[in-house]
N, C-alpha and C positions, 0 to 999 in steps of 0.2 A: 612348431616354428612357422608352417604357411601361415597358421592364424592370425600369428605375431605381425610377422610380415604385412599378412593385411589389414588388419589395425594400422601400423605405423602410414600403411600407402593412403590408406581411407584418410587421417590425419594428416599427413602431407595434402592430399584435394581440397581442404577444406582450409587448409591453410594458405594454398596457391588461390583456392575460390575468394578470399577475404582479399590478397594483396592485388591481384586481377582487376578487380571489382570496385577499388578504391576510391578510384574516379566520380563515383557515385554517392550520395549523401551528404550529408550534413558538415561544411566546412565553412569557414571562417578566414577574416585577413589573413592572420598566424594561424591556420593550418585546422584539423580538427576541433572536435570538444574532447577532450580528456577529460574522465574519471579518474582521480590523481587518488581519493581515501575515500571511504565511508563508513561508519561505526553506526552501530544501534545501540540503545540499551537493552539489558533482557524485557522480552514482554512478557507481562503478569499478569495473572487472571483479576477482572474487576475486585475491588474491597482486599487486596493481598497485601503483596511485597510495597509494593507503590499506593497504598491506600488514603498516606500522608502527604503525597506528592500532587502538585500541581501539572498545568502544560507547559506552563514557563518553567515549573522545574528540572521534566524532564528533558523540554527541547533543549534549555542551558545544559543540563549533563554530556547529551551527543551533542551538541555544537563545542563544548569545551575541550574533548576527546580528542573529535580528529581534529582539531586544531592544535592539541599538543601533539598524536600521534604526527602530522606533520611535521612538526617544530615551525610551522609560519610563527611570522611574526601577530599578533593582536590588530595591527595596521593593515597588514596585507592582503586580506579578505577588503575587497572594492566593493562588494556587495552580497547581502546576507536574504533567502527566500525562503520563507517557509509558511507555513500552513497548519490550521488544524479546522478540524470538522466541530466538535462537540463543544462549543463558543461556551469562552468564561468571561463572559460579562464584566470581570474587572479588567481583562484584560484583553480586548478585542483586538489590537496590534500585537500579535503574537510577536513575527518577526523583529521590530523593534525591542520588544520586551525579553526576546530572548538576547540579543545583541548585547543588550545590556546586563545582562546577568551572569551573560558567559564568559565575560572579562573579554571579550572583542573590544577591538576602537570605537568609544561612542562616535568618534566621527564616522562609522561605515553606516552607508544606507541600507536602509531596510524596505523589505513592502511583503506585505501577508498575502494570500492566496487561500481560498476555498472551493474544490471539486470533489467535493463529498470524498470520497472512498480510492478516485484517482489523485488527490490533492496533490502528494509529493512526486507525482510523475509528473502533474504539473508544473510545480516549484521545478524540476529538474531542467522540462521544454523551455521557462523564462530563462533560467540561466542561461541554458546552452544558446537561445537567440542573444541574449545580451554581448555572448564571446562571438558568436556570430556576425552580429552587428561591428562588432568593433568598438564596443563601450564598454566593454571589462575584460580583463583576461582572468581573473582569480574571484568564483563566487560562491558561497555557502548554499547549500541546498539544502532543506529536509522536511519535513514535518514532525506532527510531535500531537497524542491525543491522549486524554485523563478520564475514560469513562466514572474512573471512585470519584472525581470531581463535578460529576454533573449535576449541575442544578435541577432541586426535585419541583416539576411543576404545580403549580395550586390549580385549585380548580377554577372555571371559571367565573363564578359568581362570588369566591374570596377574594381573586384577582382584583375583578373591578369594585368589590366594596373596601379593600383597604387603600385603592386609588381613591377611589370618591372620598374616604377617608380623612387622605391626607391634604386634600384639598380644602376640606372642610372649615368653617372659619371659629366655632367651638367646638369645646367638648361635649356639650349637648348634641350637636348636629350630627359631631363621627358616634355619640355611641348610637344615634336611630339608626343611623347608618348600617351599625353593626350587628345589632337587633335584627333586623332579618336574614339575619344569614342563621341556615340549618344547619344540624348538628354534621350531614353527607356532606355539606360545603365547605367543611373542616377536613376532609378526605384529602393528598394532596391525587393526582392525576398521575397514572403509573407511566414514566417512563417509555418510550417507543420509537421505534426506526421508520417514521410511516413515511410515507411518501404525503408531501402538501395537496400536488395535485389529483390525487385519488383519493387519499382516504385508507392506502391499502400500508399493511406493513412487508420487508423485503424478504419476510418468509413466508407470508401469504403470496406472493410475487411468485419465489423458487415453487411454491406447491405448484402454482400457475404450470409455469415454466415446465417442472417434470410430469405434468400430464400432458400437453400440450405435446410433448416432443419426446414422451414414451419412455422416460427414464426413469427405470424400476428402484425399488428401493435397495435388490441388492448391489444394483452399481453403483450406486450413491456411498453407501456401505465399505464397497471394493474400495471406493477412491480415497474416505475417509483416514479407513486402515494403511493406506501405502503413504497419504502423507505422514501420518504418526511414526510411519517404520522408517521411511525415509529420512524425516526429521530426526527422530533417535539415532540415526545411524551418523548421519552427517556430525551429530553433537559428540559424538560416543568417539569416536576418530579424532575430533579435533578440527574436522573441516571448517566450523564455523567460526574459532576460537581468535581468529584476525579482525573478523569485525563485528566481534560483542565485544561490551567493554562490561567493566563489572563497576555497580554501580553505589552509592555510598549513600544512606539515608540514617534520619536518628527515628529511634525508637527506643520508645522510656529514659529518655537522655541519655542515650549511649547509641554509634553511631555504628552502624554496622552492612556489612557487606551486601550487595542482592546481585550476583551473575546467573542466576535459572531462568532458563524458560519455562514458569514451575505448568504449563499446561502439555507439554508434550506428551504424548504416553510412552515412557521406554519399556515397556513390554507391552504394546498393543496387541491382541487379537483379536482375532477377525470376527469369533463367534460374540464375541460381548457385546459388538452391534447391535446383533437382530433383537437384542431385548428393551431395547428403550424407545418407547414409544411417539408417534407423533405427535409436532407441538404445534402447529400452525391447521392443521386437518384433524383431528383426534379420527374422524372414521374411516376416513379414506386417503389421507394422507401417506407421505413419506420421507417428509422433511424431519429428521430428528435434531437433538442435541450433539448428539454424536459427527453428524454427519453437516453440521453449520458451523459457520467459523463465532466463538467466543466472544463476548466484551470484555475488551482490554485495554491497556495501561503501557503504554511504549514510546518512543521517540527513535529519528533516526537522523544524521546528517551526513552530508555529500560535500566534497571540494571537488568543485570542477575547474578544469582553467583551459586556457589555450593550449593547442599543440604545443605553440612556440616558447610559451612561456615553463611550462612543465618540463623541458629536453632544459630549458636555460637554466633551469632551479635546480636540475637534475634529477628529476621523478620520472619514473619507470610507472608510465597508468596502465591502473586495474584494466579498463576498456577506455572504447571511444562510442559518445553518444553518433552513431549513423543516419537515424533516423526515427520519426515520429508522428502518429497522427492524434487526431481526438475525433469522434464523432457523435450525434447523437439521434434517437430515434422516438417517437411517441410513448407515455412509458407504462399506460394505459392496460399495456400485453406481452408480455415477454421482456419488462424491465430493463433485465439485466444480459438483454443481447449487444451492448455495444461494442465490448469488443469484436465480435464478428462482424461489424463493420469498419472499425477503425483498423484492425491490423491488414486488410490487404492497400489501404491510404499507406500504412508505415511501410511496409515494403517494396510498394511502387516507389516510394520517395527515397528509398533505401537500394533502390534498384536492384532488387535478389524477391528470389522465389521462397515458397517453402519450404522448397527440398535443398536449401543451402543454406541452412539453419543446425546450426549443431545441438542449440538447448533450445526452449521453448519454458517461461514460467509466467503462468495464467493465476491468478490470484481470488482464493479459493472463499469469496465468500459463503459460497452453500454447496457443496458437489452437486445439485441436481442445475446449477446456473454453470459447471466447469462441463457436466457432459452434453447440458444445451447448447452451450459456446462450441464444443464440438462438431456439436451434428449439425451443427449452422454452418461454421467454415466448409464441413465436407459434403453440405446438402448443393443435390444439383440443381435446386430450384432457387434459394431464399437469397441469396447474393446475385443474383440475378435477377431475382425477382425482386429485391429492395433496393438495389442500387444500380442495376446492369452491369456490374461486374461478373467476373467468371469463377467460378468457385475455389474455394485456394487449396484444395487438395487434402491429400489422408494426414493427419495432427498422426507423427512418430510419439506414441506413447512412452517410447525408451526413452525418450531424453526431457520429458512433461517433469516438469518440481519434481526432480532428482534427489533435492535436499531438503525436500518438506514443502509445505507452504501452508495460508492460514488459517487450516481448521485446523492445524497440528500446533503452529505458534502463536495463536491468535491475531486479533485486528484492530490493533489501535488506528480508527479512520486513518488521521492525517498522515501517520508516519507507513502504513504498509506499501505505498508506492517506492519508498525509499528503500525501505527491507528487501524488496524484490529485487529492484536495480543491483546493491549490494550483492545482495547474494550471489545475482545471477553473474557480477563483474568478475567476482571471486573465484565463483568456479568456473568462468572463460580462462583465467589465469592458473586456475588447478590444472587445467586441462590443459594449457600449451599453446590455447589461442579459440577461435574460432567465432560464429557469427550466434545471434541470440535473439530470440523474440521475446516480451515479456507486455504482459496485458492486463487491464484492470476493467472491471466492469463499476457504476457509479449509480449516485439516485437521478434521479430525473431522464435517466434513458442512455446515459455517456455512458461513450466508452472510451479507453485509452490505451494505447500500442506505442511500443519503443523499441530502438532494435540496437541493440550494442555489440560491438566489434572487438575483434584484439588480436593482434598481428599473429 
């Protein structure tokens, strides 16, 4: 019964900490930013469930969703934001593109956004300034990525001879043209997540990253295992079951159901780790398959509105956006430390510490980039030493992606910024209220921090 007790008083603090505090953050003419819905579709492992599916497909699926979950009207979304990473060339206005497909108002505005791997925390910062500003009260957020649909690169010397090609003003002229191309220049170019300005890929990066800053393979391992258990467990209860939608695609002319997250592991253990080997180091490595977040196939969307507008409508929001930073660092070494510098910006602007933070969900591109982000926030030197800040204190591992995150669900670029928000709004509301960090790490050195509330 004391324990009980304490439980409920610990909860009460933190719920006095939130309403205390309010003064603070991120508000607008009419009042807050409210998180009113947000829905995802399942994420699927590349070439799967969604292998026939598009970005416009799937960002139309979650934009259609919580806009029926809703019941808005088609008209009532003032403006629609979203994003994706892995650009389909037919269709480079995502946002638009989705608008239109989703049975939205053609007359609602649209405008795309891309930050790699933070994108839809992005898309989420535009909206919430727009309500902020005072020039929308009711806007779509999300993102939305199609790794089965990426475009397979040619090499370069096909490249520029089927340009020179088409240029050409006979058919004599294109086939000399084509005439020296070797049989290797028919090879297309594999695929990759490199960084433009290096030359490096971002698990060449994380190998970086966990020798640099000491992180063993079997922590990598540990982390891996807890999101899969975690994930499974959140799924297995039904925790997640409010914001996946199940999704509807044809195959073989018949049209059929997809609600799995088919990469989760629901019976993870822990020893089937240590057997899979390094992909990024093969000798000295420790970056595995295992322990890296997936190519995947997902979409997500967000209704934000005003405070004042959400109480008029009568919606009871998931959370309220607090606060947010973004920042970026040289990306040359240690890639993927930005969030250890953008979340103590979000919390200053949020005006709360670490220790009045109920959840925490850091976004799991590699575990050896979530225990670097770690030891950076709690190093007494490198936040100080990179920015003259003071270092933000000990990361509560009790309350770290409680419900998985994306080595367990994968990582469709555009949309995992939205997955996280979600989730993490979801389970401020499982829980009764309380305050929340949630962080992305990006290519080119960004990093991205948000902090959501809930009375």
């Amino acid at each position: 019964m004391a324990e009980q007790n304490g439980a409920v008083a610990t909860k009460a603090r933190k719920k006095t900490s939130v309403a205390s505090k309010r003064s603070a953050g991120l508000n607008g003419p009419n009042g807050r930013i409210a998180v009113v819905a947000g829905v995802r579709t399942p994420f699927t492992r590349i070439a799967t469930a969604f292998r026939d599916q598009d970005a416009v497909d799937l960002g139309a699926m979650a934009a259609a969703e919580v806009l029926a979950r809703t019941g808005l009207a088609a008209g009532d979304i003032e403006q629609a934001i979203f994003g994706m990473t892995v650009m389909k060339p037919e269709a480079p206005f995502i946002a638009r593109e989705i608008v239109l497909a989703s049975g939205m108002d053609a007359r609602t505005d649209a405008y795309s956004i891309t930050r790699a791997c933070a994108t839809s925390f992005q898309t989420a910062a535009s909206g919430a300034e727009a309500i902020a500003l005072g020039n929308a009260n009711v806007v779509m957020t999300g993102g939305t990525d199609s790794t089965s649909d990426i475009s397979v690169p040619l090499s370069k010397r096909l490249a520029d001879a089927l340009r020179d090609a088409s240029q050409a003003k006979t058919n004599g002229d294109r086939l000399k043209i084509l005439t020296r191309l070797r049989p290797k220049d028919l090879i297309p170019r594999k695929p990759s997540i490199t960084e433009y300005s290096t030359g490096k890929t971002m698990g060449e990066s994380a190998e970086q990253m966990a020798k640099t800053w000491g992180v063993t393979r079997a922590e990598q391992d540990d982390l891996a295992h807890a999101s899969h258990t975690n994930a499974a467990a959140a799924l297995a209860d039904g925790r997640l079951d409010a914001q996946r939608m199940t999704a509807f695609v044809a195959n073989n002319g018949k049209t059929v159901p997809v609600s799995d997250d088919n990469l989760v592991r629901t019976n993870s253990e822990r020893t089937g780790y240590d057997r899979l080997k390094p992909i990024f180091d093969r000798a000295n490595g420790s970056v595995t398959a295992a322990n890296s977040s997936p190519l995947t196939d997902g979409a997500a969307a967000m209704i934000l509105m005003s405070e004042e507008r959400a109480k008029a409508l009568g919606y009871e929001p998931l959370a309220y956006i607090r606060g947010y930073a973004f920042a970026a660092k040289t990306p040359e070494r240690d890639l993927l430390m930005g969030p250890v510098l953008a979340a103590p910006l979000a919390l200053e602007r949020a005006g709360l510490s670490l220790s009045d933070l109920t959840l925490i969900d850091m976004h799991e591109a590699f575990a050896a980039q979530v225990e670097a982000n770690i030891r950076g926030m709690e190093s007494k030197t490198y936040l100080p030493d990179m920015t003259g800040q003071a270092p933000l204190g000990t990361i509560d591992r009790d309350i770290l992606n409680v419900n998985g995150g994306s080595i367990a669900f994968g990582h469709p670029f555009g949309a995992t910024g939205a997955r996280i928000l979600i989730q993490t709004a979801h389970e401020l509301k499982r829980r009764g209220g309380g305050l929340a960090m949630t962080t992305a790490c990006a290519a080119g050195g960004i990093g991205a921090a948000m902090i959501l509330e809930r009375d």
